[in-house]
N, C-alpha and C positions, 0 to 999 in steps of 0.2 A: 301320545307317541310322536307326533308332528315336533312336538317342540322338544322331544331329546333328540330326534332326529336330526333338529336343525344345531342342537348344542356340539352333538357328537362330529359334524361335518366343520363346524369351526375350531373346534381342537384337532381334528387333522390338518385342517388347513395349516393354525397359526403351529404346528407342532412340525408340519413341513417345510415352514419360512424357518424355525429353530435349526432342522438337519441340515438344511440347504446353507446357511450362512456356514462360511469358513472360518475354522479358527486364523489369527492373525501370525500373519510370521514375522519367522524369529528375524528380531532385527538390532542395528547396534543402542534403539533407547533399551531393548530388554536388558542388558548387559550393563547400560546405564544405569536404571533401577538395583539389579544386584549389587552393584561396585558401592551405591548411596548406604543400601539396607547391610552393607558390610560394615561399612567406615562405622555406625551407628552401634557398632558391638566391637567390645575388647579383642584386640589380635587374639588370634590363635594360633604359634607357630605349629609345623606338623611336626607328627611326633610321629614317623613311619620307621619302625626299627625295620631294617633291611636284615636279611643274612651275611654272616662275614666273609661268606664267597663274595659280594657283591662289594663289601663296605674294601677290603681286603686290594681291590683289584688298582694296578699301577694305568694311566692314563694307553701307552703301550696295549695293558693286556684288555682294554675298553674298547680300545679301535677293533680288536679282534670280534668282538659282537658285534654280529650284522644283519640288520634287516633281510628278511628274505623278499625281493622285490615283488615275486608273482602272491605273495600271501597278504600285497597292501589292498585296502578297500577298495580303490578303482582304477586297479589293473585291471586291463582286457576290456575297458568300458566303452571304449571308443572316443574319449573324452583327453583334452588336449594337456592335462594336469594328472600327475598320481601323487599317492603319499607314504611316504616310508616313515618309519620310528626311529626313534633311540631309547635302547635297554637302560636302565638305573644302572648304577652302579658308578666307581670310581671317587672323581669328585662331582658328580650331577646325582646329589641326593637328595635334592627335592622332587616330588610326580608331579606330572600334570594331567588332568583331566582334560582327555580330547574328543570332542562331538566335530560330526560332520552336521551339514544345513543340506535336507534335500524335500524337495516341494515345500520351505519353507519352514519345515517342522526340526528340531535338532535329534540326532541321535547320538546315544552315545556309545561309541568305539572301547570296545572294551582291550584289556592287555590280553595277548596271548603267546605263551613263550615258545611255542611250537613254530611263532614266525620269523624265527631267531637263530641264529649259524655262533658259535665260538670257533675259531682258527676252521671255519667252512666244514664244522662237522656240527650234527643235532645240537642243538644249545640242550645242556644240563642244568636246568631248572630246579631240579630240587620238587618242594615246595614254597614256592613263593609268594601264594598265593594273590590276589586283584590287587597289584603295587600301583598300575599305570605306568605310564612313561615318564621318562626324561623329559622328551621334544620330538620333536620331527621335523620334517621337511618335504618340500614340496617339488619335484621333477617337473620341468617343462624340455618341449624339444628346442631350446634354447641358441643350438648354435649351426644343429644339420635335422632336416623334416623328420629322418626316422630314428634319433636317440636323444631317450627323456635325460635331458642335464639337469642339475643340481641347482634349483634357482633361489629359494629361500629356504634357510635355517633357522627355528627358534631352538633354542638350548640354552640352561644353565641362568636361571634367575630369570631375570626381563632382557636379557642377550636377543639380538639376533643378526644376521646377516645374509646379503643378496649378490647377487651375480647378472651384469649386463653379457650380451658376447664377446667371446674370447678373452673374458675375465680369471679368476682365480681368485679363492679366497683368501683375505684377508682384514682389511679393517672392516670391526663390527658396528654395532649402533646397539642400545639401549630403551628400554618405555621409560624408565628417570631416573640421574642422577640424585641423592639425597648426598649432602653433606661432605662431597667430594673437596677433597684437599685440606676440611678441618682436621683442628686436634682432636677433635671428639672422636674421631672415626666415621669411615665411612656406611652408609647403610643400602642393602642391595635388595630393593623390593625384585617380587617374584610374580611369572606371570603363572594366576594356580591355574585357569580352567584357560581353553580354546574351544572355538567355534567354526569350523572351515565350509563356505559355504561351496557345494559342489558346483561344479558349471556345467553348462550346457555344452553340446558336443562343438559350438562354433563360439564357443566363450575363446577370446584369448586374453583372460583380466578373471583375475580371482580375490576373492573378497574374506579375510580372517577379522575375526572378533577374539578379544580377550581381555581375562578380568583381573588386572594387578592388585597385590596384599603385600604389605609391610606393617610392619610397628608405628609407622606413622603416618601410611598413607593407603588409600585403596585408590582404583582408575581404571574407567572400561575404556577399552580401544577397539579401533578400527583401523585395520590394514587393506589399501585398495592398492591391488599389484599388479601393474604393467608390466609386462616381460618384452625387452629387445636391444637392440645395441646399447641403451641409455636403460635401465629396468628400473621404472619411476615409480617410490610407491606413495601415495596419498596415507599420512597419517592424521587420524584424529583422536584427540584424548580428552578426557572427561574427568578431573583431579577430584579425591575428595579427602582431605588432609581429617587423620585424625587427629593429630596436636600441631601446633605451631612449628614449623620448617624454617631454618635459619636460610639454610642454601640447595636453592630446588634449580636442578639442572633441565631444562626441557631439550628433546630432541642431543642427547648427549650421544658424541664419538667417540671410540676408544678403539685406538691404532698404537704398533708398536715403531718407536723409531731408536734403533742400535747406536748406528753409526754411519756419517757420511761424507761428503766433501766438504763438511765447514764443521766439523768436529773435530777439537783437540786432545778429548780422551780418545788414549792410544788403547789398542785390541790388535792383539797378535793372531792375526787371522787372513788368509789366503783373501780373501773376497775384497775389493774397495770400497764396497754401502752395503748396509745392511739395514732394512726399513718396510715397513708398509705403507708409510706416508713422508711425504721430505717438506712437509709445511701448511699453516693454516691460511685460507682464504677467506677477506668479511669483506662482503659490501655494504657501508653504513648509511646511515642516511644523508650524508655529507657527498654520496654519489661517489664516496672514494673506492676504490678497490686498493686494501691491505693484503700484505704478503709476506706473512711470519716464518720463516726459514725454522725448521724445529731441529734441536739437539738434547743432546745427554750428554749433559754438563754433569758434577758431582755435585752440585745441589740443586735441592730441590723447585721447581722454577714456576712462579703462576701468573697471570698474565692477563689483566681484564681490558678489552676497548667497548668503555661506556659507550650508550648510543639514544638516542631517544627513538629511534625506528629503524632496526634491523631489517639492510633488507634478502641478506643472504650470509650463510657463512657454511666452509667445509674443510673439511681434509683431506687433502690432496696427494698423488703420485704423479709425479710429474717428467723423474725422470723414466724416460719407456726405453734406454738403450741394456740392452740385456748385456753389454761388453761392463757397461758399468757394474756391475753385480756378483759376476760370473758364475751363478750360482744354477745348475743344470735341474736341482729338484724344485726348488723355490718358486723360482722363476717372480723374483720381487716386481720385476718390469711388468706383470700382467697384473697387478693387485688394481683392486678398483677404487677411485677415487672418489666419494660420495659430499654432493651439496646440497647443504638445507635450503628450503625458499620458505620463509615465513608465511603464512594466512592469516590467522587468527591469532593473536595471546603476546606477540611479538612486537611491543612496545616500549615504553622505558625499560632499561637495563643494559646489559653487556652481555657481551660473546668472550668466556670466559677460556684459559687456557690452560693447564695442569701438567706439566712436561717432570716425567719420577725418575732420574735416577736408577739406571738396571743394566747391568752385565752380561744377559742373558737375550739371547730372542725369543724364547719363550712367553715373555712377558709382557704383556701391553703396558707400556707406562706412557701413554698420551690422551689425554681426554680435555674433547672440547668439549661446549653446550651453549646452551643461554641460561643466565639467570636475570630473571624478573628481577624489575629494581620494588616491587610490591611488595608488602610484606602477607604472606602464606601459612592462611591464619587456620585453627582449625575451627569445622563445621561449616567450612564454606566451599564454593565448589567451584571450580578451575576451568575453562575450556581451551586446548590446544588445538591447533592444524596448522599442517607444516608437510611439503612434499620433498621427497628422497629424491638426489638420482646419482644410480650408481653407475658411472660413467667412465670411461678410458680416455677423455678429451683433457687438456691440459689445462684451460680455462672454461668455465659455463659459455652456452653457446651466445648471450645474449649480452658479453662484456666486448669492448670494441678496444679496450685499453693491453696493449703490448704486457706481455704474462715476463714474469721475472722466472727465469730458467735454472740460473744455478748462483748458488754463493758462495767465495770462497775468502780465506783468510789467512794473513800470515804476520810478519813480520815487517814496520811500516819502513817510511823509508821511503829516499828517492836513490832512482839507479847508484850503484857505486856508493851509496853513502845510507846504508838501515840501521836505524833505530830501534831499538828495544821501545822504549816509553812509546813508541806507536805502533797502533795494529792498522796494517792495512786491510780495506775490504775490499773484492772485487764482484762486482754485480752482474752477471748478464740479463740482456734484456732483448724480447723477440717476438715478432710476429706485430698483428694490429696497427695502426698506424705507422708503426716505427719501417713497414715494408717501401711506402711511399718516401720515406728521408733520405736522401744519397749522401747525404753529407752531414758527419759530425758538427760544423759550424752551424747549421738548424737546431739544432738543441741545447736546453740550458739544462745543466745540473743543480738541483735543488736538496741540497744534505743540511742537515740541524740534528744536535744531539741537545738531551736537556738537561747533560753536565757534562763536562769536558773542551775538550779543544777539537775542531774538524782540519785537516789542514789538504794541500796538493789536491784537491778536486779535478780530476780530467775526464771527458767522454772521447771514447775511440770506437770506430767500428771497428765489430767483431769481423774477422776474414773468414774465421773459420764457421759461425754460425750462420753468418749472416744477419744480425742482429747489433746492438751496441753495447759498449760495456761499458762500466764507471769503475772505476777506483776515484778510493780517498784513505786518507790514512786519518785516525784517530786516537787522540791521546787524553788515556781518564783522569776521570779522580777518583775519588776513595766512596762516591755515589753509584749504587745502580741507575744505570745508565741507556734511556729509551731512542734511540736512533731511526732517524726516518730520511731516506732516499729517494728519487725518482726524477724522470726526465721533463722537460716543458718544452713544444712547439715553440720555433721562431722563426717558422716562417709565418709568412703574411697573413694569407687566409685562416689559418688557425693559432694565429700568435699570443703565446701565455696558454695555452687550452695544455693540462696531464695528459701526454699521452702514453702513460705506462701506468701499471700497478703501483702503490707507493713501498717500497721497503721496508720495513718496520722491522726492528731488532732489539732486543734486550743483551745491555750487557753487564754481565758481572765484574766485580773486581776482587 
């Protein structure tokens, strides 16, 4: 009896160390292990036949379906974040699979069409039976303590976007470009499941996981989201190529840019710019800051600055004057401007640039990224980090070089005497050092094109900005034609030292 006695007391025992240990939470290697054990099996696109109410519906009658905000998971929690849906339908016909993270364990949030308004009456469901969503989004009190603003968006593929204060939406971001700007065609991996880990009631930083699938790639991600004037979000990604990728875009931007003050396609339209972005920003490892003024030219325009160590790059709204715009619903002036900052993966290669050709604002035809100069091979496996921020500032806070403000062009030419065979350009340029120079004879003009003629080069101060400005006129040839600008110290203490962003231009002929 003694000795089952004692057997029986040690299987409580070691059977109480078994309940007592916690299972492990969910964290972004689990998502990692899914993404590997994904890649390791043939795509499977979905094959979710929707109802033709749903397939049926114009972008318009989409907007009308709307989240019922008291029916989200943690509404009324006390907790500084809530989360709203988006119904299927329109053109968001992929679902996704959405789990919340609480004590660590994931649950999964299932659809319920009861939580749903059309034109703010009962949403007519049908039977539709367990579709999933769209995407959702995340509400924080973003701008005033007692109303949840609208702070990140995931929708429609690997899409998503964020809002710093007193922002508005506008350009998006992407988990990865594939094969953007080939003839092949482009390919739009999808983010299928999410993982949103809940916070504590004095969290102000929320944490998403999610698992990218395409034809050629899978990729667990991790989203760490800051929300405030600047809403920073830490991204990492974990590639795992099922076949060999010609052109892998990491940390890809996609903004629309119409028309603006250095566009020559004409648009018969009341407004003076129309844009989410008026230009791309890279700081390379040459310590230069570039400053690509973007247009919509009638053809099609691409744009690589090789680099051996990137160390930032974005797309920018720069100008903030709402007079420029005039646009009461838009409101372009408030769109946010988002910079990458490299961590990890961000080595040999270039900051690549994709400017489409479009008539419409509807349309995003601007996309930057990085492409790795490596080649992205399949069965192998990728790691990316890289932090967002989406910001209303005109330059990153931590560039000390005078920001290029606006560009414009016409017909070259000295006073009294214009020429056609020259295009003049006129540069502004403001802020950063350039506040300390009183005098245009302190600064040298530095213009090189790497075909053509440059000619009439002069630096004036700007009266009206307060800042300096360059003109030069230029005359091509029959080359596309990469043009670079910028000012240089002559005075003493800092003589020969850039002190502006450099210009960078592409020109057609």
């Amino acid at each position: 009896m003694k000795k089952y006695f004692i057997v029986g007391l040690m299987m409580c025992f070691f059977s109480g160390i078994a309940m007592s240990e916690e299972i492990p939470s969910f964290k972004y290697n689990n998502v990692v292990v899914k993404a590997r054990e994904l890649a390791s099996k043939k795509y499977k696109p979905q094959d979710l036949k929707l109802p033709q109410e749903l397939l049926s519906m114009d972008y318009d009658a989409f907007r009308n379906v709307r989240y019922v905000r008291e029916e989200g998971p943690w509404y009324g929690k006390n907790i500084p974040f809530e989360i709203q849906f988006f119904h299927m339908g329109s053109i968001f016909k992929n679902s996704v699979r959405v789990n919340e993270i609480v004590g660590g364990k994931p649950r999964y949030i299932p659809y319920e069409s009861h939580a749903f308004t059309n034109k703010d009456k009962p949403f007519n469901s049908k039977e539709f039976g367990d579709i999933d969503y769209a995407g959702f989004r995340l509400h924080y009190p973003l701008n005033t303590p007692d109303y949840y603003d609208e702070l990140i968006t995931f929708l429609g593929a690997s899409y998503f976007r964020a809002l710093g204060q007193g922002q508005k939406y506008g350009i998006s971001a992407r988990g990865l470009a594939i094969d953007t700007g080939l003839q092949t065609g482009e390919e739009f991996p999808i983010f299928k499941e999410f993982w949103i880990k809940k916070p504590a009631q004095r969290n102000r930083n929320i944490t998403i996981y999610a698992l990218l699938d395409s034809k050629s790639v899978t990729g667990a991600y991790e989203f760490f989201i800051q929300p405030g004037k600047t809403t920073k979000v830490d991204v990492t990604a974990t590639i795992f190529p099922r076949e060999d990728i010609k052109k892998l875009g990491v940390a890809p931007l996609t903004s629309m840019y119409l028309f603006g003050e250095n566009t020559k396609t004409k648009f018969f339209d009341y407004r003076p710019e129309v844009h989410d972005s008026d230009g791309l920003l890279v700081f390379n490892g040459n310590n230069e800051w570039l400053w690509r003024p973007l247009d919509n030219s009638k053809q099609l325009r691409m744009s690589s600055f090789v680099d051996h160590k990137v160390k930032g790059f974005g797309l920018f709204q720069r100008d903030r004057n709402a007079e420029h715009y005039q646009d009461m619903e838009a409101y372009y002036e408030q769109r946010p401007s988002v910079w990458i900052e490299p961590l990890i993966g961000f080595t040999k290669g270039s900051v690549h640039l994709v400017e489409i050709p479009s008539d419409k604002e509807i349309h995003d035809n601007v996309v930057a990224f990085f492409w790795p100069d490596k080649k992205i091979q399949k069965g192998m496996e990728y790691l990316f980090k890289y932090r967002m921020y989406w910001m209303s500032d005109e330059v990153p806070e931590f560039s000390d070089k005078a920001y290029i403000d606006s560009t414009y062009s016409g017909v070259g030419g000295v006073a009294g005497s214009p020429s056609e065979t020259f295009t003049k350009f006129v540069i502004d340029f403001k802020g950063g050092k350039l506040e300390k120079i009183e005098n245009e004879k302190d600064l040298k003009p530095v213009v090189s094109a790497s075909s053509g003629h440059i000619n009439n080069v002069v630096v004036q101060k700007n009266t009206i900005s307060g800042g300096y400005r360059l003109f030069f006129d230029y005359k091509p040839d029959e080359k596309t034609a990469e043009l670079r600008a910028s000012l240089v110290s002559q005075k003493e203490e800092d003589k020969g030292l850039v002190v502006t962003e450099i210009w960078s231009y592409q020109f057609l002929p």
